[in-house]
C-alpha positions as CSV (number, residue, x, y, z in Angstrom):
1,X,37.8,-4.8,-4.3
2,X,35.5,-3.1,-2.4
3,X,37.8,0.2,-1.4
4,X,37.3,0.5,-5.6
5,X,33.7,0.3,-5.7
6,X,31.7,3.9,-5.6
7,X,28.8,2.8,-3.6
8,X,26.5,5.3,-3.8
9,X,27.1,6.0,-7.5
10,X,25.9,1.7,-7.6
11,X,23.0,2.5,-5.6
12,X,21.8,5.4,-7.5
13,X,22.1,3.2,-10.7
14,X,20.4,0.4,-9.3
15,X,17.2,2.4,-8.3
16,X,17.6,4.5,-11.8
17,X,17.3,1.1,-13.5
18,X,14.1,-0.6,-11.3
19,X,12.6,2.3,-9.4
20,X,10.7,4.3,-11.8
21,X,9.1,1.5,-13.2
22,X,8.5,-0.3,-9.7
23,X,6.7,3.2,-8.6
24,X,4.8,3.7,-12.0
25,X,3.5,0.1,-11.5
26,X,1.9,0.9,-7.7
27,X,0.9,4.0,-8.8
28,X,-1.7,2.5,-11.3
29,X,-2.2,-0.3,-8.8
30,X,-3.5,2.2,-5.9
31,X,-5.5,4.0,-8.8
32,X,-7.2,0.6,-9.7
33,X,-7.5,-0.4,-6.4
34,X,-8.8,2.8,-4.7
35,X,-10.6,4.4,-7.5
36,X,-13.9,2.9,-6.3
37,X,-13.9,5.5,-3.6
38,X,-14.8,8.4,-6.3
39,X,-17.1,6.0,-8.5
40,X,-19.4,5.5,-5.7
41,X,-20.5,9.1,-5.3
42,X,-22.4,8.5,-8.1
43,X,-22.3,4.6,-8.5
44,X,-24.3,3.6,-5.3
45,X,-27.3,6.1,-6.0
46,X,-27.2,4.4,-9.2
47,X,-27.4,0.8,-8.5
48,X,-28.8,1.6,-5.8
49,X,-26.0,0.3,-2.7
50,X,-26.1,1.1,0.7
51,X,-23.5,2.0,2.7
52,X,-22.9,-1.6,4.2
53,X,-23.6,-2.7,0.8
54,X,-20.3,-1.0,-0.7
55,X,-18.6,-1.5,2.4
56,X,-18.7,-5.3,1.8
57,X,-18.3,-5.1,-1.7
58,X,-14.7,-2.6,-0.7
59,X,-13.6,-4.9,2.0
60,X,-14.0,-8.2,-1.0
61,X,-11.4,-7.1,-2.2
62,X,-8.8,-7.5,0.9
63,X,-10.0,-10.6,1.0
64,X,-9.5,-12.3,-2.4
65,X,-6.2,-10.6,-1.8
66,X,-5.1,-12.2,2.1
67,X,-6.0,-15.4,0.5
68,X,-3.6,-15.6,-2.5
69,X,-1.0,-13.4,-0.9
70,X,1.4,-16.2,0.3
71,X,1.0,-18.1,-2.6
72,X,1.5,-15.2,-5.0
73,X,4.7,-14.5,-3.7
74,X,5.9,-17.9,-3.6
75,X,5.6,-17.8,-7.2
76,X,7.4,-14.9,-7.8
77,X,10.5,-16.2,-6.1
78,X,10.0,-19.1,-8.5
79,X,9.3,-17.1,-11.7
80,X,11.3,-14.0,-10.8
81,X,9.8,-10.9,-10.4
82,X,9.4,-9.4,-14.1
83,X,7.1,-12.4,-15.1
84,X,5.2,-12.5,-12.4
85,X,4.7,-9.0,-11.7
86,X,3.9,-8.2,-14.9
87,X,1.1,-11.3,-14.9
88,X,-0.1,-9.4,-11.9
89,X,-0.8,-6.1,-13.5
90,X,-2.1,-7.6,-16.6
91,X,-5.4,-9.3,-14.8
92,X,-5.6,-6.2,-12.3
93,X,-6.1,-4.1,-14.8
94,X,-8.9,-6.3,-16.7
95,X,-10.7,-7.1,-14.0
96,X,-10.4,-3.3,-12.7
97,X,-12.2,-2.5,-16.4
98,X,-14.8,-4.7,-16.1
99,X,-16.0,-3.8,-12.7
100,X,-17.5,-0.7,-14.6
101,X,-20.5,-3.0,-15.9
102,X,-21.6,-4.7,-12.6
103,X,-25.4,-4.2,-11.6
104,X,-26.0,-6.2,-8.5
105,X,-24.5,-6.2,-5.4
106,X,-23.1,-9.6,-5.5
107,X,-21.7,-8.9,-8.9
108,X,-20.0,-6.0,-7.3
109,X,-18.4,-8.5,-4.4
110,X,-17.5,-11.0,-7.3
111,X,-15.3,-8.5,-9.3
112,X,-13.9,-6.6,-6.0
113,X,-13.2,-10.3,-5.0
114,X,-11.1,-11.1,-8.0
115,X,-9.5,-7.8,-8.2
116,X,-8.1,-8.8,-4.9
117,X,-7.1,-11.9,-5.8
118,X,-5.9,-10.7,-9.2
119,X,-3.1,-7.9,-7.6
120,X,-2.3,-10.4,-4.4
121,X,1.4,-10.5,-3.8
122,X,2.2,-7.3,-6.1
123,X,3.3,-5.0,-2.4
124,X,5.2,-7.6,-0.4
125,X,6.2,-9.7,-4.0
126,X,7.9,-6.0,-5.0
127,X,9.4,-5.4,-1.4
128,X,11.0,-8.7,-1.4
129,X,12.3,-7.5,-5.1
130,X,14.1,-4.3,-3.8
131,X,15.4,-6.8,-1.0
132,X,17.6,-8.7,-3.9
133,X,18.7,-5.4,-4.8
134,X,19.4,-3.3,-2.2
135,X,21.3,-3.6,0.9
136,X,19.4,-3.3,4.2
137,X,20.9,0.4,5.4
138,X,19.4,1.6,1.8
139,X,16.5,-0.6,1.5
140,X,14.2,1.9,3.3
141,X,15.6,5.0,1.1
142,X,14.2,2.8,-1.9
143,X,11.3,1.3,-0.5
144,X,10.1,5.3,0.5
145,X,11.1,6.2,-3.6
146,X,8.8,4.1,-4.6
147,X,6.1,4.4,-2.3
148,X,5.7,7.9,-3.4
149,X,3.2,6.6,-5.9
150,X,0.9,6.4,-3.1
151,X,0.3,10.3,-2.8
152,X,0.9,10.6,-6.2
153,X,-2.6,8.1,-6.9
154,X,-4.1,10.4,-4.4
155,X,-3.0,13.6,-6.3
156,X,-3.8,12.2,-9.5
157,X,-7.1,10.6,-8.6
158,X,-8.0,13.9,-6.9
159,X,-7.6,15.5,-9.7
160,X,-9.2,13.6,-12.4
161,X,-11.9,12.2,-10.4
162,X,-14.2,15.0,-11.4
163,X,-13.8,15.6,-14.9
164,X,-14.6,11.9,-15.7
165,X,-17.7,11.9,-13.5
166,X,-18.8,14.8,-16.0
167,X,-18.6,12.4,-18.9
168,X,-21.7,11.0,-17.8
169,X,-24.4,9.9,-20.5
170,X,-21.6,9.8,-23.6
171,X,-22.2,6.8,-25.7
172,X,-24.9,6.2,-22.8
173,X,-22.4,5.3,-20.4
174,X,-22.2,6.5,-16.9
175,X,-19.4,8.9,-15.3
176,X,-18.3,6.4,-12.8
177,X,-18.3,3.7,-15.2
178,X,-16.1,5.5,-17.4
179,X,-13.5,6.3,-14.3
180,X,-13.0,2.3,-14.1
181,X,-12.5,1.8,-17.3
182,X,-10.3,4.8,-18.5
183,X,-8.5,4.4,-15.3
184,X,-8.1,0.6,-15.9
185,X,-6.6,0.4,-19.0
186,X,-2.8,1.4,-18.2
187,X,-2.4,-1.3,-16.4
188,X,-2.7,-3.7,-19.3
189,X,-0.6,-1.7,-20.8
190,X,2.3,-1.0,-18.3
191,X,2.2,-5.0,-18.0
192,X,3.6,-5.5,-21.4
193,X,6.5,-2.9,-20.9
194,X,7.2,-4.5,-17.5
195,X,8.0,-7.7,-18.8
196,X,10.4,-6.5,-21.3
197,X,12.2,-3.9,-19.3
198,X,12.2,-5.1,-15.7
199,X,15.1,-6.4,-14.8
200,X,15.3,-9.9,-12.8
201,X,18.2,-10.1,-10.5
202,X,21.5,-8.2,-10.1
203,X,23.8,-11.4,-11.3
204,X,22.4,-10.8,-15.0
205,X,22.7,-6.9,-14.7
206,X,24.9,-5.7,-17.7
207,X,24.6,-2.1,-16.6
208,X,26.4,-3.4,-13.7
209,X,30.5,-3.7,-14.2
210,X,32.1,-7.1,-12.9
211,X,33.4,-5.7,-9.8
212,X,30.5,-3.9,-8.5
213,X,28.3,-7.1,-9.3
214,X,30.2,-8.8,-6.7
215,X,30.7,-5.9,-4.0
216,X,26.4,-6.1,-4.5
217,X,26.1,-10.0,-4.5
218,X,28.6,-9.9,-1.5
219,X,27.0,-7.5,0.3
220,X,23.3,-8.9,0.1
221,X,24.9,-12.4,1.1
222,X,26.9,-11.2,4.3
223,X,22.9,-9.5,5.1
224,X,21.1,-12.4,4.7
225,X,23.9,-14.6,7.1
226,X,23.3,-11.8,9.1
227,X,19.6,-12.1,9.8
228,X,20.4,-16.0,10.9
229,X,20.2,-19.2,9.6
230,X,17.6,-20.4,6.9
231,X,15.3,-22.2,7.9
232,X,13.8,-23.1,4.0
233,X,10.3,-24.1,5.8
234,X,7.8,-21.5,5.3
235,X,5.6,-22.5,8.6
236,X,9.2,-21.5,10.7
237,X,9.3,-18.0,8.8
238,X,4.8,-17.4,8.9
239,X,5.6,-17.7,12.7
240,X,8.5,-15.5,13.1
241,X,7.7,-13.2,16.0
242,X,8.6,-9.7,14.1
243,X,6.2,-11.1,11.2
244,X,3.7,-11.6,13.6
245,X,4.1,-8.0,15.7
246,X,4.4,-6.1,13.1
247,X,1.8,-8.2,11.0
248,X,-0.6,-7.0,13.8
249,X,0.7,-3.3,14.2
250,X,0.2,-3.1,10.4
251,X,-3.5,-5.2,10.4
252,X,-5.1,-2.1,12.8
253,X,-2.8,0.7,10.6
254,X,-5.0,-0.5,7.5
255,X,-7.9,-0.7,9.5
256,X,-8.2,2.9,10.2
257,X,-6.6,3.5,6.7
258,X,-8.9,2.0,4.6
259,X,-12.1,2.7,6.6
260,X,-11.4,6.1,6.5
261,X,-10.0,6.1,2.2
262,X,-12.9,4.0,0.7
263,X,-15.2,6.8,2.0
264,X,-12.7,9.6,2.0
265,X,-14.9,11.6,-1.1
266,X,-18.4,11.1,0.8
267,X,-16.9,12.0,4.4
268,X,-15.3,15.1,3.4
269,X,-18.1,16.0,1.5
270,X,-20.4,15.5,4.3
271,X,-17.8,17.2,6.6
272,X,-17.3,20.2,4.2
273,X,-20.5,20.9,1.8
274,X,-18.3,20.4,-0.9
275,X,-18.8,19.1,-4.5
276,X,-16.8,16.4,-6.2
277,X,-14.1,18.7,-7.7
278,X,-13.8,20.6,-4.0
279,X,-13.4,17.2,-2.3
280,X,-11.0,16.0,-5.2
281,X,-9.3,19.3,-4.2
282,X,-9.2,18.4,-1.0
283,X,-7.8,14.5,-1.4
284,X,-4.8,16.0,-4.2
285,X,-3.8,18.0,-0.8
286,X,-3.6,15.3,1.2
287,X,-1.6,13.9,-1.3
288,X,1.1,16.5,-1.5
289,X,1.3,16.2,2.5
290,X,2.2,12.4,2.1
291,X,4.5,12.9,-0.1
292,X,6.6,15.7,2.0
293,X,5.5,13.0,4.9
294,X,7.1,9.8,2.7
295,X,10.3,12.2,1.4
296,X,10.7,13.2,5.0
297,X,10.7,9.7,6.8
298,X,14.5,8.6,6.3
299,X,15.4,11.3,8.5
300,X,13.4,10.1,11.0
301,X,13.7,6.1,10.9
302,X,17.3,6.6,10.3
303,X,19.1,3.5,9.5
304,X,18.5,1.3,12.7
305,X,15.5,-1.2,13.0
306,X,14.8,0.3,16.8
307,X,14.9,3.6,15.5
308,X,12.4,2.8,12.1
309,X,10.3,1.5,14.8
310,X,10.3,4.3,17.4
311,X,9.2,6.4,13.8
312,X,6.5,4.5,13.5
313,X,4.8,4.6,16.9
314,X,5.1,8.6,16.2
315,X,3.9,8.8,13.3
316,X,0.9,6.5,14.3
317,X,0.4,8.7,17.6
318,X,0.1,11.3,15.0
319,X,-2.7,9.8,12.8
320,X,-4.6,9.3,16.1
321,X,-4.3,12.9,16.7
322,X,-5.6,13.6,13.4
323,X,-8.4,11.0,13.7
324,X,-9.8,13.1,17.1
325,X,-9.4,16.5,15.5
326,X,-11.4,14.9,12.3
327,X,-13.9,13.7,15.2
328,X,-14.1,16.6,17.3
329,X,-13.9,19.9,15.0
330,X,-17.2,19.7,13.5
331,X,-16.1,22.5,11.0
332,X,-14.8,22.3,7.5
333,X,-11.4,23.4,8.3
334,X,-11.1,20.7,11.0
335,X,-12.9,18.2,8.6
336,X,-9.9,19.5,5.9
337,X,-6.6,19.5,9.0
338,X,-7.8,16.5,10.5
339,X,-7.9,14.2,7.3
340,X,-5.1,15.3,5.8
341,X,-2.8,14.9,9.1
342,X,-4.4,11.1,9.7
343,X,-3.5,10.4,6.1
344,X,-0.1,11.6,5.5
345,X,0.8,10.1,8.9
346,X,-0.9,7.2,8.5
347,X,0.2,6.2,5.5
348,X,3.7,7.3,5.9
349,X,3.8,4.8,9.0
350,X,2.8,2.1,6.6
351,X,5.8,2.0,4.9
352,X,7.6,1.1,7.2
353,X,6.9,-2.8,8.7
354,X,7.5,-4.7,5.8
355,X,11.4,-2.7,5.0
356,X,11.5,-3.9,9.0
357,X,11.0,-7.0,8.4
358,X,12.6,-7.8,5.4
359,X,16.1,-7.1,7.5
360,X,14.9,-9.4,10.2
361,X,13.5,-12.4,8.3
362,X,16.5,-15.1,7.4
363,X,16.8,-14.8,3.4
364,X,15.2,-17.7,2.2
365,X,12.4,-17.6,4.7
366,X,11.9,-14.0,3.2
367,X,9.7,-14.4,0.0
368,X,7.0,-16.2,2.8
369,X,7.2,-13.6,6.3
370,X,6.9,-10.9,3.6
371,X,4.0,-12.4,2.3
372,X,3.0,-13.7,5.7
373,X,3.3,-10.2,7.4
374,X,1.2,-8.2,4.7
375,X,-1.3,-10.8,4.5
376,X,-2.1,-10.3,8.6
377,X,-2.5,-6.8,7.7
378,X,-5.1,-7.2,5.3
379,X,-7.5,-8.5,7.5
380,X,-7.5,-5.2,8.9
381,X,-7.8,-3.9,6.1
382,X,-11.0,-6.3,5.4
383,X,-12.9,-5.3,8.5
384,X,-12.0,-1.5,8.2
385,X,-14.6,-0.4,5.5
386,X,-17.2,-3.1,6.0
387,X,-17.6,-2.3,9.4
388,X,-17.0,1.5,8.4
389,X,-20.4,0.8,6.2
390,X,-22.3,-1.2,8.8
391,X,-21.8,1.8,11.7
392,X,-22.6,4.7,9.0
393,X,-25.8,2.4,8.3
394,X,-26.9,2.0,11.8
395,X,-26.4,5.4,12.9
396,X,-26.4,7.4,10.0
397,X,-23.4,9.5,10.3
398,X,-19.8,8.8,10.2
399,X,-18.8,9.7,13.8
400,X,-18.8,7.0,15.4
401,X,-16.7,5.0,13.0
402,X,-14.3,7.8,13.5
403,X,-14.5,8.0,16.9
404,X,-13.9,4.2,17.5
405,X,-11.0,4.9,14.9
406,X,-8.5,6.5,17.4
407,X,-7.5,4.0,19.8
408,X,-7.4,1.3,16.8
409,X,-4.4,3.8,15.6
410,X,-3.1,4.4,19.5
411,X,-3.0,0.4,19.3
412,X,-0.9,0.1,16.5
413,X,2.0,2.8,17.5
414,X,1.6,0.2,21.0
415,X,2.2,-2.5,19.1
416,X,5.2,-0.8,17.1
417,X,6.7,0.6,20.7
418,X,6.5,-3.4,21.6
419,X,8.3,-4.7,18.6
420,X,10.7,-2.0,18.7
421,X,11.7,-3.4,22.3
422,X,11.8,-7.2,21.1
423,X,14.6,-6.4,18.5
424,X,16.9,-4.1,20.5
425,X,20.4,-5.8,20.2
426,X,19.7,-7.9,17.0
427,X,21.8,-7.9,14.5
428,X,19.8,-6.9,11.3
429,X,20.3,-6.9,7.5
């Protein structure tokens, strides 16, 4: 049966049928999430925050999010992934709205708090969904097709950033509060069409012929006896060795990351004299470079574990370069090169772990080390702009929280060159 089946032509129709809504779904997720980054130009002079003040309030929300992030994607596996991604989106995106009308700084922490908690489980919960659908030597072609809405939120908020900011005083309302809200609101809405047009699992695909049903079920079943027994106790898959390594590796990725993108519009502005629209200029650039970056990758992990690995110590090597040119130009074209470089690399290399580990996790142990593994990373991604904040505080400029920046990137490609080691000769799904 399988000599008959056309598997690329199955492929292609598979990510046709869940990929476009998947991507459209992160794309408003990393607009919700990240969109705070722009509001503060103007929100923190406002309500009068300090830099450690909306540090704290940025980092909240990696918290709320590490704390429901195994149990959120426990419930997918439950609920299946239409229902409970779709719940996901739906509070996001009210929560994300009503940030907009906070006034204090512990206010601020409450809503960035349960925004976190609000979208926990929506990255790992929709990696372990391509998982069910896509075999492991195509998983990371589909896991990079959707992860393209991460330049694109860049491009997008870039772009628009400005031109909401200018709608400052209608109706009395201010610029940045209108940027939540208008930015919020189709997220509630994708959430309806995602629970009507998502579809669960490939054994009720109609689009999907008898034949290539079971070359797909097959397939995904000779995988998952693959990666080794199941274990069905989630403490045996939280301490999996490759969920803890490249837990880590990811945790001081985000770090840098997210230090570095909650302040992106303030630090290039300071490193550039530009206004809003320039530095919105600026951040849609760096967009377009992660997205040649993303479309670029699968030549470069290929289809190996050791080899997806060995891409991602480069590509973090790389950020590092681009964090000591960011550090050491002191010019707005090195301000410009060196941000755009550490982003596109960056994020590019964070794509990668969790497609890793998803081919090295036993199947039903998968829903947790997903969890498990992204969850480690985010408390990374909780110390990265809080103590971003505290250092621009106490010194009053962001170079040092740059400068401390580069060997927290030089660790993680360490860590990747360690894990890639650890699985040479495994056999993976």
């Amino acid at each position: 049966m399988t000599a008959e089946i056309d598997e690329r032509a199955v492929i292609r129709r598979i990510a046709w049928r869940t990929l476009p809504l998947i991507l459209l779904s992160y794309f408003v997720a990393l607009v919700d999430r990240a969109n705070i980054s722009f509001a503060a130009t103007t929100m923190n002079a406002d309500l009068g925050f300090s830099e450690t003040i909306y540090g704290m309030g940025a980092s909240a929300f990696f918290l709320g999010y590490s704390l429901l992030e195994v149990p959120s994607n426990l419930l997918l596996a439950r609920f299946g992934a239409r229902v409970w991604l779709a719940r996901i989106m739906l509070t996001w995106g009210l929560i994300s709205i009503l940030t907009a009308f906070v006034q204090t700084p512990m206010q601020f922490y409450a809503m960035r708090f349960a925004l976190g908690v609000a979208e926990a489980g929506f990255y790992p919960g929709v990696i372990f969904y391509l998982s069910s659908w896509f075999p492991g030597e195509h998983r990371a072609w589909a896991v990079s097709r959707f992860y393209i809405a991460l330049p694109l939120s860049y491009i997008v908020m870039g772009s628009i950033a400005a031109p909401l900011l200018a709608m400052h005083g209608w109706l009395g309302v201010h610029g940045w509060q209108w940027l939540l809200v208008i930015e919020g609101l189709p997220s509630v809405l994708l959430a309806i069409v995602l629970l009507f047009a998502l579809p669960d699992r490939p054994g009720s695909a109609r689009w999907l012929g008898d034949a290539e049903r079971g070359w797909l079920e097959g397939v995904l079943k000779r995988e998952a006896e693959a990666a080794g027994p199941a274990s069905h106790n989630i403490l045996r898959a939280l301490a999996n060795r490759f969920v803890l390594m490249l837990g880590l590796a990811n945790a001081l990725l985000y770090l840098a990351v997210n230090a570095v993108a909650f302040s992106a519009p303030k630090l290039l502005a300071h490193g550039t004299g530009y206004d809003v629209a320039g530095v919105g200029r600026v951040v849609s650039a760096g967009g377009v470079a992660m997205a040649v970056a993303l479309l670029s990758v699968n030549l470069l992990a290929g289809r190996t574990v050791p080899r997806s690995l060995l891409a991602y110590a480069g590509l973090m090597l790389t950020a590092a370069a681009g964090l000591a040119v960011l550090w050491l130009g002191g010019t707005a074209a090195s301000t410009i090169c060196g941000y755009i470089v550490f982003l596109a690399a960056g994020q590019t290399a964070g794509m990668l772990p969790l497609a890793i580990v998803s081919r090295l996790v036993p199947a039903a142990d998968r829903a947790a080390g997903l969890a498990m593994t992204n969850t480690i990373a985010q408390a990374g991604a909780f110390f990265g702009p809080l103590l971003w904040g505290v250092l621009a505080d106490w010194t009053g400029s962001y170079a040092l929280g740059v400068a401390l920046l580069i060997p927290v990137a030089a660790g993680s490609a360490l860590m990747g060159l360690v894990a890639r080691r650890a699985s040479l000769g495994l056999s993976q799904g």
